[in-house]
C-alpha positions, 0 to 999 in steps of 0.5 A, a space after each residue: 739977710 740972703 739964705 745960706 745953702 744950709 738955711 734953704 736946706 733946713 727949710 727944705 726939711 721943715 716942709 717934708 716934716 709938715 707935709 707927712 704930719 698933719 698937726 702943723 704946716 711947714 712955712 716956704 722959703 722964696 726959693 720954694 716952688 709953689 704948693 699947696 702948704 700954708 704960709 705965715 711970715 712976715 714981710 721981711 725987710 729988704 735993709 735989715 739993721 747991721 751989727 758990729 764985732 764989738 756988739 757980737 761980743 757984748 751978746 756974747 758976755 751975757 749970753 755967758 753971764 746968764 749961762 753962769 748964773 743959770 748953771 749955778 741955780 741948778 745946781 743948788 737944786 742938785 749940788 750932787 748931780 752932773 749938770 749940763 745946758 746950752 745957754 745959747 740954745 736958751 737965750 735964742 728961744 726966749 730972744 724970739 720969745 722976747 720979740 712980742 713981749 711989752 713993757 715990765 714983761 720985756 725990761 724982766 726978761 731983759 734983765 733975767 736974760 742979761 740982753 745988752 741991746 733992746 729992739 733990733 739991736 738984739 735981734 740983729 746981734 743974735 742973727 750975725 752971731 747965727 750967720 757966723 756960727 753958720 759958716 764955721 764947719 764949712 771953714 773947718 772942712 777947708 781946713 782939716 784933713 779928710 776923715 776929721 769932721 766937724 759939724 755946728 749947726 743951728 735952726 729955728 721955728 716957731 709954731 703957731 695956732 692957725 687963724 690967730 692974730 699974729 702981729 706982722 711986726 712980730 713975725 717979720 722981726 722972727 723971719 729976717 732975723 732968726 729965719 723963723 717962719 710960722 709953722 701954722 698948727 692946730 693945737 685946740 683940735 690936734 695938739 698931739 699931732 703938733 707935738 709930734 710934728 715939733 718933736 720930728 723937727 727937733 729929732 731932725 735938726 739934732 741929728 736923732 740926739 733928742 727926739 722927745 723935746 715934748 713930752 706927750 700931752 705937753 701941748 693942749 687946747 690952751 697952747 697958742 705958740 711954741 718957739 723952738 730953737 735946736 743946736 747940733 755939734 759934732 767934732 774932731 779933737 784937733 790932736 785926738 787923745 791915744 786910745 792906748 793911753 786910757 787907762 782906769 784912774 781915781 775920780 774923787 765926786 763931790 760927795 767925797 767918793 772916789 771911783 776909778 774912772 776911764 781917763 784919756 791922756 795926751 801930752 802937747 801944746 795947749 792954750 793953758 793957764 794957772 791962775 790963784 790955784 785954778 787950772 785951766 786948758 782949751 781943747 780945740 777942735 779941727 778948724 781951731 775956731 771951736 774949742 772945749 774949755 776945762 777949769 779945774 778949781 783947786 782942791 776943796 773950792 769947786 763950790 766956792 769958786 762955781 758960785 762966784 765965777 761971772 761972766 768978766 772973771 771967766 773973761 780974765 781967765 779966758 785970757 791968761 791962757 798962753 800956748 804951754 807944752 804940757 799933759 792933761 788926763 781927762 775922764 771920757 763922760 757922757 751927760 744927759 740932761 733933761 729941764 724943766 726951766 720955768 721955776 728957775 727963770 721965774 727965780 731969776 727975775 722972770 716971774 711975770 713973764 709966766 704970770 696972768 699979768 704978762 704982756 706979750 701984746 706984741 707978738 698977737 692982736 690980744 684985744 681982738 682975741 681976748 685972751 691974754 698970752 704968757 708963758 707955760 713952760 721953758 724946756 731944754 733937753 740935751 746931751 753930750 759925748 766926749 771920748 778919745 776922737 772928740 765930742 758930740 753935743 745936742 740941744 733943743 730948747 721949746 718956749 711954749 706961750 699958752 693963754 692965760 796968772 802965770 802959766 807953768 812950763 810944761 804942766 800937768 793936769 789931771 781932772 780927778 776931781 769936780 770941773 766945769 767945762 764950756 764948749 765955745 766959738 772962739 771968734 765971737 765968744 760965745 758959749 754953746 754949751 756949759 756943764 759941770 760934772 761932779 760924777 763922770 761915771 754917771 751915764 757911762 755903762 764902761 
């Protein structure tokens, strides 16, 4: 696939953060002049497999089944905690991750994943879906008036020890379709310095939101590759709610307190349905191509129905939703989440991707090497803003591989009580971000 403006961009800022830190070379586009920075792709191939709307979509419904089945394993670590993810910022890093791995190790992640397609297939889904996302805040900016911004952008990069056996199959799948080239790195002898350099590009990508992925010491002697994938997304409310018209309302958490949070208030026509006591709205944004999706379970059900919403009952509801005049009071929240996915994955079926037994023969030489590959950790940091003029939203996600119903006319809505909210590209379906917060007072200082 051609590089976009955005693509050369990025990898513009990938060279400037390698060439001022010494603990990683940065690879080249074509369309880099020559210099003297190290690079590491693959071939790339000329035809590239192609993919359809029907598959777009079919990778976005596991895509959602996985973000589901993930936010609800979390949460029954904390059921009393906000929690928030990008599923998609996940799947796209373990999908690079999955690019070299082999035989039980690849059918475990597929099935944790919820991958419907094997081989390029997948990996051909995954770039249109990023190529599409791509182009949405160029048509919003068409679209809306100035002064109303709309910002979605996504990156890649993989960093990988220098002189290792990297598989060329492996690096050319990464290069034609995530754009990933191989930043190379020197982990056994400064494995600070990389650390410093991935979190510099992190920073970078997601607008200065997250700016230590990595923790320090996170890297280490041991480390052969990390696979990075970060998501920034900024948006206007395409009808902003009146800052007049917050007003300090009761919230009850799920613990049964109630506090009196800051929760905006509009009326108008929105996308709504109310299905067996369940409401639920889409907020969209300027362009219309993304929105927030609210669901606000009945009374006493948040557990209940959290636990066993899928990817297809989402879908349901998804489509009862019909434009409806009405109003909806939402509290203004900010969340901040920090995890640590390795023992959540491994529960969900992908244990022997972190064990000694795991094979990712395909992503190096091992035989060469005599070292056996697998993964160390899963790590995804984000964060989310959500006022009057709209919302602001990041996410980083690092792989790090080491060695061994009828709608009512007009409602009402008022979210006073736990709700789950997903942030989605409507055209493809695909779920960016999803959260669930049972306290919006926690992270707010108003």
């Amino acid at each position: 696939m051609p590089p976009t403006r955005r693509r050369v961009l990025a990898l513009s800022n990938a060279l400037v953060a390698g060439t001022l830190l010494s603990g990683c070379l940065a690879p080249l586009s074509s369309n880099d002049p020559g210099t003297n920075v190290q690079t590491v792709t693959g071939t790339g191939k000329s035809n590239p497999v192609s993919t359809d709307e029907a598959a777009i979509r079919t990778l976005a419904r596991g895509n959602s089944e996985f973000g589901l089945t993930l936010l609800s394993s979390l949460a029954e670590t904390d059921p009393n905690e906000n929690q928030f993810l990008s599923p998609f910022s996940v799947s796209v890093a373990l999908a690079t991750t999955y690019a070299g791995a082999r035989g039980e190790t690849r059918a475990a992640m597929a099935d944790t994943l919820r991958f419907p397609f094997d081989g390029e297939s997948l990996h051909a889904a995954f770039g249109e879906t990023d190529e599409r996302l791509e182009t949405v805040d160029e048509r919003a900016d068409a679209d809306a008036n100035r002064g109303t911004p709309f910002q979605l952008t996504t990156a890649n990069a993989i960093w990988g020890q220098e002189g290792y056996p990297w598989r060329d199959d492996f690096l050319t799948t990464l290069r034609t379709y995530y754009d990933a080239g191989l930043n190379v790195c020197d982990f056994q002898e400064n494995a600070d310095e990389a650390t410093e350099t991935i979190n510099a590009w992190v920073a970078d990508r997601t607008e200065g939101k997250i700016t230590d992925l990595l923790a320090e010491n996170a890297l280490d002697a041991r480390t052969r590759l990390v696979l990075t994938n970060a998501i920034y997304f900024r948006a206007t409310w395409a009808s902003t709610f009146s800052e007049e018209n917050t007003k300090r309302r009761p919230f009850t958490a799920l613990d049964g307190t109630t506090s009196r949070v800051p929760m905006m208030s509009q009326s108008d026509s929105f996308p709504y349905a109310a299905v067996d006591g369940q409401q639920l709205i889409e907020l969209p944004y300027v362009g219309n191509e993304v929105g927030m999706v609210v669901l606000l379970p009945k009374k006493g059900t948040f557990e209940a129905f959290t636990s066993s919403l899928s990817a297809d009952r989402l879908e349901t509801l998804l489509g009862e939703m019909e434009r409806t005049d009405g109003s909806i009071a939402l509290p203004k929240f900010s969340l901040e989440s920090s995890l640590d996915l390795g023992t959540t994955l491994s529960d969900l079926g992908m244990a022997r991707a972190f064990s000694p037994s795991a094979d990712f023969g395909g992503m190096a030489d091992i035989e060469e090497t005599g070292e056996n590959l697998s993964i160390d950790s899963v790590r995804q940091k984000s964060v989310i803003e959500v006022d009057e003029n709209g919302t602001e939203a990041a996410a980083a996600t690092a792989v790090e591989v080491g060695v061994t119903s009828a709608p009512l006319n007009p409602f009402e809505m008022t979210v006073d009580r736990p709700f789950l909210f997903l942030i989605r590209h409507k055209p493809t379906n695909t779920v960016l971000f999803l959260g669930r917060v049972v306290d919006p007072t926690a992270g707010r200082s108003d």
